[in-house]
C-alpha positions, 0 to 999 in steps of 0.5 A: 121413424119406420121407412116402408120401400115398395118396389116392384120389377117386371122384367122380360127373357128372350133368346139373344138369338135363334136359328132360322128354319127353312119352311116345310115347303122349302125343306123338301125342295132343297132336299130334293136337289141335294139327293138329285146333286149327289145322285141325279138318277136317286129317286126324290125324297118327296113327290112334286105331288106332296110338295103341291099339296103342302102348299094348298090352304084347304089341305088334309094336315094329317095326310101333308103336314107342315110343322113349326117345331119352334113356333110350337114349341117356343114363345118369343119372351117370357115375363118376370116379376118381382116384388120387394117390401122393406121396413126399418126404424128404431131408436136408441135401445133397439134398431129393426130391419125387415124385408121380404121379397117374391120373385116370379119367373116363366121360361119361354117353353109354350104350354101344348094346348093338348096337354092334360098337364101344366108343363110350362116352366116356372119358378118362384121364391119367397125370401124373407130376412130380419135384422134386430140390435139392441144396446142391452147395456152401454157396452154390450149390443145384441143383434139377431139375424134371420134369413128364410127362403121358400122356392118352388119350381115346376118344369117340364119332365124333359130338360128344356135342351131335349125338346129344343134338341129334337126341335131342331132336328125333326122333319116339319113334314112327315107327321102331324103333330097331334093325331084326330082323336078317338072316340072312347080316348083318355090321352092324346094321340101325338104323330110320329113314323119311322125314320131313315134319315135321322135314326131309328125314330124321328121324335116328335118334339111336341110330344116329348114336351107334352110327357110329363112335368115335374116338381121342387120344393126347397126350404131353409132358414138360418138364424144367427145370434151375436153379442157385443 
């Protein structure tokens, strides 16, 4: 008799573990003290008056912001799935062996609300597989094999390592992450400035996710024929 299994997975992705991140307000007041420790006559990377207002609620955030990175960036786990479908049956001539499973898999990279694009990451993959034998006579067995998988992925344009990178390396508080936009504008305006501590520019980590996505396809198939 044929035997149908169903099976279905959902499964989830998280990071084992995450570094933790001063706030924005607490950034600039340990920054402060340590220019004040090496220096005690430099002058403050931030006023007592930026601090003061970083903190109001009612706060202009493009005049002070104070970003997340990570939280903007990063979901605390992504959901997977998976379905699989299997049939087998036969007889005395002929036996049969049939699968075929989808799987279904998100990264935990947030998609910006801003964006014009879908950047999320996913991936799905379509296999399908086929086992025939048959006894074509008493001493001689045929059997047929067929293996098929389909793939698609989207991502990012940037590898999920530069955003985290930059992530981790962005002042939460020099520029807002998104600008107001224009009238008459066909793209989003995304904050940044000049940088004299962390290089020539200090990236926006929310921009560079925001660039662009990309696309794969992959297909293949193999068969195989053996007698016996």
């Amino acid at each position: 008799k044929a035997k149908l299994n169903l099976r279905y997975e959902t499964s989830l992705s998280t990071p084992t573990s995450t570094v933790d991140m001063a706030d924005p307000v607490t950034y600039m007041t340990l920054h402060n003290e340590a220019v004040k420790t090496r220096n005690p006559i430099a002058q403050r990377p931030y006023s007592l008056e930026k601090i003061a207002m970083t903190k109001d609620p009612n706060r202009n955030t493009n005049v002070f912001p104070a970003n997340d990175w990570y939280d903007m960036l990063f979901k605390d786990f992504a959901m997977n799935q998976r379905f699989n479908v299997s049939l087998r049956g036969g007889g005395k001539k002929v036996n049969y062996f049939l699968n075929a499973s989808i799987y279904n898999e998100n990264g935990i990279l947030k998609e910006p609300l801003e964006a014009l694009l879908d950047v999320e990451l996913n991936n799905k993959k379509y296999m399908f597989q086929s086992n025939v034998t048959a006894q074509a006579t008493k001493t001689t067995k045929v059997s047929m094999k067929l293996n098929m998988q389909i793939q698609y992925q989207d991502s990012p344009y940037e590898s999920t390592p530069t955003p985290f990178y930059y992530t981790m390396r962005a002042n939460p508080v020099r520029f807002p992450a998104v600008l107001p936009a224009q009238d008459g504008d066909t793209f989003v305006r995304y904050g940044n400035n000049v940088s004299w501590d962390t290089g020539a520019t200090d990236h926006n980590p929310y921009a560079y996710l925001s660039r662009g996505y990309k696309e794969l396809y992959r297909s293949w198939m193999t068969a195989s024929l053996n007698v016996d």
